[in-house]
C-alpha positions, 0 to 999 in steps of 0.5 A: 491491516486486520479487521477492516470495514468501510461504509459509505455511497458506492462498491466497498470492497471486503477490506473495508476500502471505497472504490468510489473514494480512492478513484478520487484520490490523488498521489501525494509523491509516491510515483516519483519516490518509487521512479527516482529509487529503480532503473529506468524501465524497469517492469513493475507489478504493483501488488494491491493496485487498486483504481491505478494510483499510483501505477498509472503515473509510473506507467507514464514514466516509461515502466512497463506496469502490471497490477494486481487486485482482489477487487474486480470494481477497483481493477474496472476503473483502470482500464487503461493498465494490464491488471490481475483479479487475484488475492495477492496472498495465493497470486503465482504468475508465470513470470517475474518482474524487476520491481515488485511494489507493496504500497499503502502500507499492507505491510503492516497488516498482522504477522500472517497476512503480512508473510503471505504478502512477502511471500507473493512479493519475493516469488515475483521478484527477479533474482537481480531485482528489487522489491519497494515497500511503504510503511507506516513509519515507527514513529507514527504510531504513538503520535497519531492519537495526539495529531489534529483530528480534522485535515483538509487534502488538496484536491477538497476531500476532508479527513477526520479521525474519529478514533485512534487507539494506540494497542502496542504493537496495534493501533486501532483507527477509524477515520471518515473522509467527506468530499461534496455530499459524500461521506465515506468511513474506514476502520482498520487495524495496523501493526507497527514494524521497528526499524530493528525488526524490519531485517528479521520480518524480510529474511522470513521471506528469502528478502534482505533489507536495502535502504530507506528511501524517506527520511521518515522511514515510510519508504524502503527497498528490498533484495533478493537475499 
């Protein structure tokens, strides 16, 4: 996601994400997709961490958790985890994990970007193990500009998307988040993947394409090719 900027009370980091506002959020389902699709145990390293989101709760599940992030504010508010300060793109550990994670849909950054993300995911992978990924769904992009403009989350927080503009392959957005007195803004750019391209993309990184994990297709996973 390309040409990312945020704004709003407290640390941004550089792309465009407010680490006050994202140590708010709560999962919305995604530790138990990625717990129901891996082995038991199995040692995760979550790749663009951020506070622990979602790692936090897979930790809790009995998974040995190691997570990466290139911002030292979003890495402070999970103390609680064994945490890497490193861009994600140059990360090269000494050791390999049974899961390797790329959430929040950093795979749908531009084609550069996203090589150097797969590249980090397929180096930390074990041979025998496996690699889960989110996505923007296909689909999504060309409804976007169509769905409500205004949403309330669960725990309080207002969403609005104050503008959505569909680019093909791109799709150009800038959405506001209010929760209490607090505004945040984010403005990003996101590059759909087909589900026929999916395969291709993955091969460029010595990875093959598993299964969808969603019926929505927002959830995969990846092996070692």
């Amino acid at each position: 996601m390309d040409d990312n900027v945020g704004t709003g009370p407290g640390v941004i980091t550089n792309d465009g994400c407010a680490v006050d506002f994202y140590a708010l959020l709560p999962t919305f389902g995604e530790p138990e997709i990625v717990h129901a699709a891996i082995p038991a145990e199995a040692s995760i390293l979550e790749l663009g961490v951020g506070t622990g989101r979602l790692l936090r709760p897979l930790a809790a599940l009995g998974h040995p958790a190691t997570g990466v992030d290139d911002s030292a504010d979003m890495l402070a508010r999970s103390p609680d985890l064994e945490t890497v300060l490193s861009p994600i793109e140059s990360l090269r550990l000494d050791r390999k994990f049974d899961v390797v994670l790329l959430a929040s849909t950093m795979i749908n950054s531009g084609p550069p970007v996203r090589q150097g993300f797969l590249d980090t995911v397929r180096h930390h992978v074990k041979d025998d193990g496996m690699a889960v990924f989110q996505q923007n769904p296909p689909r999504w992009f060309e409804t976007v500009e169509d769905a409500p403009a205004e949403r309330e989350e669960p725990n309080g927080i207002k969403r609005i998307i104050r503008n959505a503009r569909w680019d093909p392959p791109r799709l150009h957005a800038k959405v506001e988040y209010q929760f209490g007195d607090n505004v945040w803004t984010h403005a990003w750019t996101s590059y759909r993947i087909r589900d026929e391209e999916m395969p291709a993309i993955l091969a460029g990184a010595n990875l093959r394409f598993g299964d969808w994990l969603t019926d929505d297709h927002a959830w995969f996973t990846a092996y070692p090719a």
